[in-house]
N, C-alpha and C positions, 0 to 999 in steps of 0.2 A: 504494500500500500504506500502509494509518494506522500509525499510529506503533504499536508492541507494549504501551506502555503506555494506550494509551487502551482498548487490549482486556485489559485488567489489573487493575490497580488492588490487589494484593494487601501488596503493601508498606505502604499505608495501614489496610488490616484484618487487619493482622499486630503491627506496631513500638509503641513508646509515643512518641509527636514531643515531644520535652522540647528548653525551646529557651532562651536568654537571654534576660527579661524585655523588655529594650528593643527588641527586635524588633517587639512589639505594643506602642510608645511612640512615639506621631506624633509629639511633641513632639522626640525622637528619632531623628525617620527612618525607623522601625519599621514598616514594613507589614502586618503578620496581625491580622486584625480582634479587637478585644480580648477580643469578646465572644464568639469559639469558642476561647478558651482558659481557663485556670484553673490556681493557684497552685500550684507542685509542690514547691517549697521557698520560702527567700528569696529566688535567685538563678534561678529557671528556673521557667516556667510550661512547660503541657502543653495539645495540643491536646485539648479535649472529643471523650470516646466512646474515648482511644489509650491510658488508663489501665485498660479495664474486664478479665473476664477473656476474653473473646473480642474486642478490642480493634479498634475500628471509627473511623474517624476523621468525625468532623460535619462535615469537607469533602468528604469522599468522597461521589463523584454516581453513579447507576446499580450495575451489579452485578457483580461481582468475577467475573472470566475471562470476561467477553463483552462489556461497555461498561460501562468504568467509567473516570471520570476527576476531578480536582482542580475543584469548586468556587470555590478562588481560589487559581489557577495563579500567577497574576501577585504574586501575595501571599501565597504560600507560605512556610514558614520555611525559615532555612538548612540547617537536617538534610535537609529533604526538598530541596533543591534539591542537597545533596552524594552521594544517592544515585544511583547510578549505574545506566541495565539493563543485565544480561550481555548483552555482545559488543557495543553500540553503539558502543564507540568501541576495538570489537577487542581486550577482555580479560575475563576474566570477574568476576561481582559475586557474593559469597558473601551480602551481604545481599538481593538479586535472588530469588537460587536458595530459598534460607529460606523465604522467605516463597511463592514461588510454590507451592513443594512443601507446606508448610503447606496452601493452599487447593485441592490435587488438580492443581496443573497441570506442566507440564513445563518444567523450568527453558527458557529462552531458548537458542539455538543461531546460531552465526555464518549460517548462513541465513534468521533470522526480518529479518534486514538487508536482505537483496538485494531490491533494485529491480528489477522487472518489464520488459525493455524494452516498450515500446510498439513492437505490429508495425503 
């Protein structure tokens, strides 16, 4: 069974990803490539596409509620990496829920969890 987020992706074409600039500062440490973000004040950039008004993130690959997933997972900012889906780790996520109901879908339920035995 794939993970519920990769059949998802709604959090990303929901949220505005506003993150601490040094994040996208290699010099720094910083992983999210500099150039899908853009200056949101002094203190915090935002990913491209998460400020518009139907707010779509230019990481985001494929199409929301059937196959959709992170472009650069691995280098993702910290906001996206604190959001949680409901019930994977057995509690629920008010920012989960939000956003999936936003784009027509049902929130997550402790069974989109269970693994399949193999018979």
């Amino acid at each position: 069974m794939p993970h519920p987020c990769l059949r998802c992706g709604a959090c990303c074409a929901f949220f505005r990803v506003a993150f601490h600039w040094s994040e996208a500062d290699a010099a720094l440490g910083g992983v999210v490539p500099p150039e899908l973000a853009e200056t949101l004040d002094p203190h915090r950039l935002v990913m491209r596409g998460t400020q518009a008004s139907k707010p779509r993130c230019i990481a985001l690959r494929g199409v929301v509620g059937e196959a959709a997933h992170c472009g650069i997972y691995e280098h993702r900012p910290s906001v996206c990496r604190e959001v949680e889906p409901a019930w994977e780790y057995g509690r629920p996520s008010v920012q989960c829920d939000k956003a999936r109901l936003a784009h027509g879908l049902a929130p997550l339920a402790p069974d989109d969890w269970l693994v399949p035995i193999a018979g």
